[in-house]
N, C-alpha and C positions, 0 to 999 in steps of 0.2 A: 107896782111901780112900773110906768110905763119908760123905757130908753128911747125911742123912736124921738125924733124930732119933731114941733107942732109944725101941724098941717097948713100947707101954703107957706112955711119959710126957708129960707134957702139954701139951710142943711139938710129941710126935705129931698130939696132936687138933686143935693150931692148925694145921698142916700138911697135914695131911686135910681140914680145911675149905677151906681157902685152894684145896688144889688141884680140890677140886667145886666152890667158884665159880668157879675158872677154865675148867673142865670146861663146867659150865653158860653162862657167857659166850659159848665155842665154838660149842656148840652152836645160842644164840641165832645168834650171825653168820654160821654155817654156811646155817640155816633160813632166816634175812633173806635170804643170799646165793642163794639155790636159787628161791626165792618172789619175785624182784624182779620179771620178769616177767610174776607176776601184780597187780603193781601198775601194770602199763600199762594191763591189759585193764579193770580195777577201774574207774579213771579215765575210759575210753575210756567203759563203759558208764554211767557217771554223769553223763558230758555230752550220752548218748543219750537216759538219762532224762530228764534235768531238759530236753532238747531237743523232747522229745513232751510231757512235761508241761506244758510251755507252751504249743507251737502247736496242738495239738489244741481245749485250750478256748478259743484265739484266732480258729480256723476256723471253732467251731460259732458264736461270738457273732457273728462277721461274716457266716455265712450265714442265722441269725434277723436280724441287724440288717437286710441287703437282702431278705429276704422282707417285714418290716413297712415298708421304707420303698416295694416294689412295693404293698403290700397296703393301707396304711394314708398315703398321701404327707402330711407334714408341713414345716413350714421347720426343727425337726430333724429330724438325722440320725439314722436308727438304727443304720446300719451304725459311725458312728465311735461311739455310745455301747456295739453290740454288742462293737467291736476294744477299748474303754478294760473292758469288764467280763470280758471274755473275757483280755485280758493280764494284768488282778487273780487272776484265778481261778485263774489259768494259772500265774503266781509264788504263789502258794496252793498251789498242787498240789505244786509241787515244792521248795516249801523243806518241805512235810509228807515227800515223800519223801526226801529229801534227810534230814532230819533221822532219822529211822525206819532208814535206812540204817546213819546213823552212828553210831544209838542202839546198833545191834545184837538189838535185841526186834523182834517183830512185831505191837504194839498199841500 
């Protein structure tokens, strides 16, 4: 005994569809299921970036802040104003990258 609907009528075509979004469904979870993987490494790299994006412009401001405080001595600090502009810039840097990532564009 056949269930299918006869051919050519128009619980064919509702039947046809339903079974390529289920098709298509598959395939989605198939894809997701194959690629999970690379949402470790995804992650993994995201915390690398936004991990140099910060400490990098934290480094250079703290080593202009003790170059002016050896070169220029003051009762301030330039080394804690260099680490407060350097962590600004530095959380600058990587919510731009950060965002540009998630955007998916490259501008």
């Amino acid at each position: 005994m056949n269930n299918s609907p006869p051919e050519g009528s128009r619980e064919n075509g509702h039947h046809e569809r339903w079974l390529q979004k289920i098709r298509r469904k598959e395939e989605r979870r198939l894809l997701a299921k194959k690629e999970k993987h690379k949402e470790i490494w995804f992650g993994l790299g995201m915390f690398g970036l936004v991990g140099w994006a910060v400490t990098i412009p934290t480094v250079i401001g703290i080593a202009i802040g003790v170059w002016l405080d050896r070169k220029y001595p003051s009762q301030f600090s330039f080394t804690l104003m260099g680490l407060a502009v350097g962590v600004v810039g530095g959380c600058l840097n990587a919510w731009y990258w950060v965002k540009r990532e998630f955007s998916g564009n490259d501008g």
